[in-house]
DRENTORKE-646152 format. One line per field, with one value per residue (C-alpha): residue number from 1; residue in one letter; z, y, x. Coordinates in Angstrom, 1 decimal, always signed. Layout:
% residues N
resi c(NUM ...)
resn c(A ...)
Z c(Z ...)
Y c(Y ...)
X c(X ...)
//
This chain:
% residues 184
resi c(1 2 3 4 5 6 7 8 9 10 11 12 13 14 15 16 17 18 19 20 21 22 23 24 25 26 27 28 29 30 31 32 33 34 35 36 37 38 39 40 41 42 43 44 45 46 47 48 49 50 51 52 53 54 55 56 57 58 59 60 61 62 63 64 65 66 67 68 69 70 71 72 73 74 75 76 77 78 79 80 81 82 83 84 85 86 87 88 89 90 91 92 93 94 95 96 97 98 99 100 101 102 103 104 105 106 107 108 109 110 111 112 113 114 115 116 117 118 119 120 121 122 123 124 125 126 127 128 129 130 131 132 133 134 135 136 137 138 139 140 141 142 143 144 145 146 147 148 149 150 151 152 153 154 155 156 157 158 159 160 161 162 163 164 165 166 167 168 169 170 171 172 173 174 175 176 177 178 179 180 181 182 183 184)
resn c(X X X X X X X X X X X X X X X X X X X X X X X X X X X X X X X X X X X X X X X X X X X X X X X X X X X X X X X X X X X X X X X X X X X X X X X X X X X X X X X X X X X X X X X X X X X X X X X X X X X X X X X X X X X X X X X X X X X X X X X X X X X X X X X X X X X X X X X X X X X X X X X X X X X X X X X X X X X X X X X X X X X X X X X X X X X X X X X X X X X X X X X X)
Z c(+91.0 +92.8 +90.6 +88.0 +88.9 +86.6 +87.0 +83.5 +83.5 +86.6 +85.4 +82.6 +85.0 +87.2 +85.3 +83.5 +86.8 +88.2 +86.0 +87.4 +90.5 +91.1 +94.1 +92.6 +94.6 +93.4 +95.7 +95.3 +96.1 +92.4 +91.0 +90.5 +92.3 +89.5 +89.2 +92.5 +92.2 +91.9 +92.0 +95.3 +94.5 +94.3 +97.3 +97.9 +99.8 +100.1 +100.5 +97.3 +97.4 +98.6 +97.4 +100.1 +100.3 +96.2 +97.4 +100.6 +98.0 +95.1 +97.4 +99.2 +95.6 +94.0 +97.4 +95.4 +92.6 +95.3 +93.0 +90.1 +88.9 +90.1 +87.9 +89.8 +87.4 +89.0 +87.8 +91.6 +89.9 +93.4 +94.6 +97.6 +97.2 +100.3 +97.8 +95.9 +99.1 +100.7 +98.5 +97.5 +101.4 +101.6 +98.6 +99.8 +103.6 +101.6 +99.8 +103.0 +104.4 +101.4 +101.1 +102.8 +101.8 +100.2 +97.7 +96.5 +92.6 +92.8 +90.3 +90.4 +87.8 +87.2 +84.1 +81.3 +78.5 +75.1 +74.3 +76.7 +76.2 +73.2 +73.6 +76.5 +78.5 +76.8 +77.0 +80.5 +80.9 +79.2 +81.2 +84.2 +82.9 +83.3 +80.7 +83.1 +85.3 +84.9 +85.3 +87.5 +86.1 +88.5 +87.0 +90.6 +89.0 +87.9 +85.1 +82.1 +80.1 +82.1 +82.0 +78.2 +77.4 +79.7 +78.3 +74.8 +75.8 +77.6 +74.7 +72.4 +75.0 +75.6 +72.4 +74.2 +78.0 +79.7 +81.5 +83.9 +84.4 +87.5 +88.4 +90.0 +89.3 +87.2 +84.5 +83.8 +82.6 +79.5 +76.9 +74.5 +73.8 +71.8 +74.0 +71.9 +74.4 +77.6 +76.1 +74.9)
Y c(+109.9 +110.4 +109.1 +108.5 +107.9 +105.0 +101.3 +100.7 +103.9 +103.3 +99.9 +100.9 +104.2 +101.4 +99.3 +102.3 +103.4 +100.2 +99.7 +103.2 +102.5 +105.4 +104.9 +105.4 +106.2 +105.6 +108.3 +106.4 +102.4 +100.3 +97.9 +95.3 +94.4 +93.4 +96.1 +95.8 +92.3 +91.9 +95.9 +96.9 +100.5 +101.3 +102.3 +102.7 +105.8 +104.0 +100.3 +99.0 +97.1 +93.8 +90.7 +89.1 +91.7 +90.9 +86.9 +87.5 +88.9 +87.2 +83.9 +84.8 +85.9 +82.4 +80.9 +81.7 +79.5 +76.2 +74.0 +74.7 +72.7 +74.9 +74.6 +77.1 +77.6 +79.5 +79.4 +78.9 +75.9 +74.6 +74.3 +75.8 +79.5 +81.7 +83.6 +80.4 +78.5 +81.2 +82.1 +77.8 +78.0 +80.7 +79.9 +76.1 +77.6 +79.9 +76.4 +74.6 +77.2 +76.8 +72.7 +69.7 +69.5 +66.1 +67.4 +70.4 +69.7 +71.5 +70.6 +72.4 +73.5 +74.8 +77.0 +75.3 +77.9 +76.4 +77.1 +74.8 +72.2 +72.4 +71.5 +69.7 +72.7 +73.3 +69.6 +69.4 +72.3 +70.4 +67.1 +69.3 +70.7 +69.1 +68.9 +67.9 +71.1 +74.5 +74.9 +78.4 +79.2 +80.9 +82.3 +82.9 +84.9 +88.3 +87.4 +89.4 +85.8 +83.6 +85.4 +86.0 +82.3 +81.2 +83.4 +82.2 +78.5 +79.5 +81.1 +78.4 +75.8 +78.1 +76.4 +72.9 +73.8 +76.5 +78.4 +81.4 +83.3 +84.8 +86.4 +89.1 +92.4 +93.0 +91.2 +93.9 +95.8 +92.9 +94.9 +92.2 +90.0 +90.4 +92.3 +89.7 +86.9 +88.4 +89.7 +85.9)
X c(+99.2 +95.6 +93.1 +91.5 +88.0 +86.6 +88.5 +89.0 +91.6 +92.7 +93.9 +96.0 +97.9 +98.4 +100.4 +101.8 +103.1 +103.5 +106.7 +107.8 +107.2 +105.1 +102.3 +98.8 +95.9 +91.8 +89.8 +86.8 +85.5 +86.4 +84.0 +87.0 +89.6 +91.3 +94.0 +95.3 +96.7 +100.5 +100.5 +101.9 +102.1 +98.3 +96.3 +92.4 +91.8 +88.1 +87.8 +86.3 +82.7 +84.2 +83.3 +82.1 +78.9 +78.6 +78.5 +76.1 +73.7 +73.6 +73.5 +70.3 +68.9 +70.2 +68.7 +64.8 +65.7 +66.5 +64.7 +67.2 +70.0 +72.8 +76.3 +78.9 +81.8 +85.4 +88.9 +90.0 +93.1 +93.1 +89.7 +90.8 +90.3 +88.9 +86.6 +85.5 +84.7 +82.8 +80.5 +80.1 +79.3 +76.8 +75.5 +74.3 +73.8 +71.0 +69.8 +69.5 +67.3 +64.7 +65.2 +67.1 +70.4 +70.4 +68.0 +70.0 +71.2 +74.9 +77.7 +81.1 +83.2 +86.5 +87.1 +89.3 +90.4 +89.1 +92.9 +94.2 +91.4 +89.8 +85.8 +86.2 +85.2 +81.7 +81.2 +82.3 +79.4 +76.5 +77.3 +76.4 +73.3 +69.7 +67.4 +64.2 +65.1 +65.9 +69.7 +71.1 +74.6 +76.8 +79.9 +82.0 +85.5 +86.2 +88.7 +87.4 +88.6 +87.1 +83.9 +83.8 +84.4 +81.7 +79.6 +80.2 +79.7 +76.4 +74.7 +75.7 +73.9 +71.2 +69.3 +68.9 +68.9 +66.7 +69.5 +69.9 +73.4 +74.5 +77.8 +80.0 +79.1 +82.2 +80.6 +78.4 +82.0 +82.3 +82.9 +84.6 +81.5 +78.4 +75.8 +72.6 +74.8 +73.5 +70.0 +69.9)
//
C-alpha cells in the first residue's frame, strides 16, 4: 500500500495492514513518528521531520525566556531516553549561553496518568511551579495521552501561576481536548 498522504490515515492503514502483514509506504515526510513504532512493515519513502531539528529549535527559542522557571515534563519511565536527554541537553546548553548555569531554574518531571496516580500528578506539577517567576512549561513527548492530560492539568493551574506551554509539534494535531485550553 503507497500512501496515504496525511498521518492521521496513515496510522489507522498501518495498523490495519500491520495485522496483515502488508508493507505500507508514506510518499511524503509525517509530522509524527508515532505510527511507525512496533510497526515493522511501514517504510518512509522520505525521512520524516526528525525530532532532533523540532528540539534544536524550540531550545534556542525557549533559550529567550532564560530567566523563567523552566518545568520540562516527558513520559521517558527511565529517565534515560536518547530523545529526552538530548533536547534536556540542548535545551540547558542554550540557557548557559544567555546565563550561568547555577542560576538556571530547571525542574524535571515525568508524566504520571491521573489513572495510575490519582492527583498526585497535578500536585507534583504545582510544587514545580514558581509563583515569584514566570514558569516555561515544556511538554517533551508525542504521546497524544500524555499531552492531553498535561494540558488539562496546565489550564486548571493557569488561574494561580502565570504559565507558558511549549512542545513537539505534534501537539498542534490534539484533537481530543478543548481548543479554549490552548487559547487559555
Amino acid at each position: 500500500i503507497i500512501g496515504p498522504v496525511y498521518s492521521h490515515n496513515l496510522a489507522r492503514v498501518a495498523s490495519y495492514a500491520r495485522d496483515l502483514n502488508i508493507p505500507v509506504v508514506s510518499p511524503v515526510p509525517l509530522y509524527s513518528n508515532e505510527a511507525l513504532v512496533n510497526n515493522p512493515n511501514l517504510f518512509l519513502s522520505n525521512s520524516s521531520l526528525t525530532l532532533a531539528i523540532a528540539q534544536k529549535k524550540l531550545a534556542r527559542k525557549l533559550s529567550e525566556y532564560y530567566d523563567h522557571n523552566f518545568v520540562l515534563i516527558h513520559s521517558d519511565t527511565t529517565g534515560s531516553g536518547n530523545d529526552v536527554n538530548r533536547f534536556k541537553n540542548l535545551l540547558l546548553t542554550e540557557l548557559s549561553y544567555r546565563m550561568p548555569f547555577e542560576d538556571i531554574k530547571f525542574k524535571e518531571m515525568q508524566f504520571y496518568s491521573r489513572s495510575r496516580f490519582g492527583n498526585d500528578s497535578i500536585n507534583r506539577l504545582s510544587h514545580s511551579l514558581s509563583d515569584h517567576n514566570k514558569n516555561i512549561i515544556i511538554i517533551a513527548s508525542e504521546e497524544s495521552p500524555v499531552i492531553s492530560e498535561t494540558i488539562e492539568d496546565i489550564h486548571g493551574l493557569s488561574r494561580k501561576f502565570d504559565i507558558k506551554v511549549f512542545g513537539y509539534p505534534v501537539m498542534r494535531d490534539i484533537d481530543n481536548l478543548d481548543p479554549g485550553y490552548f487559547f487559555d
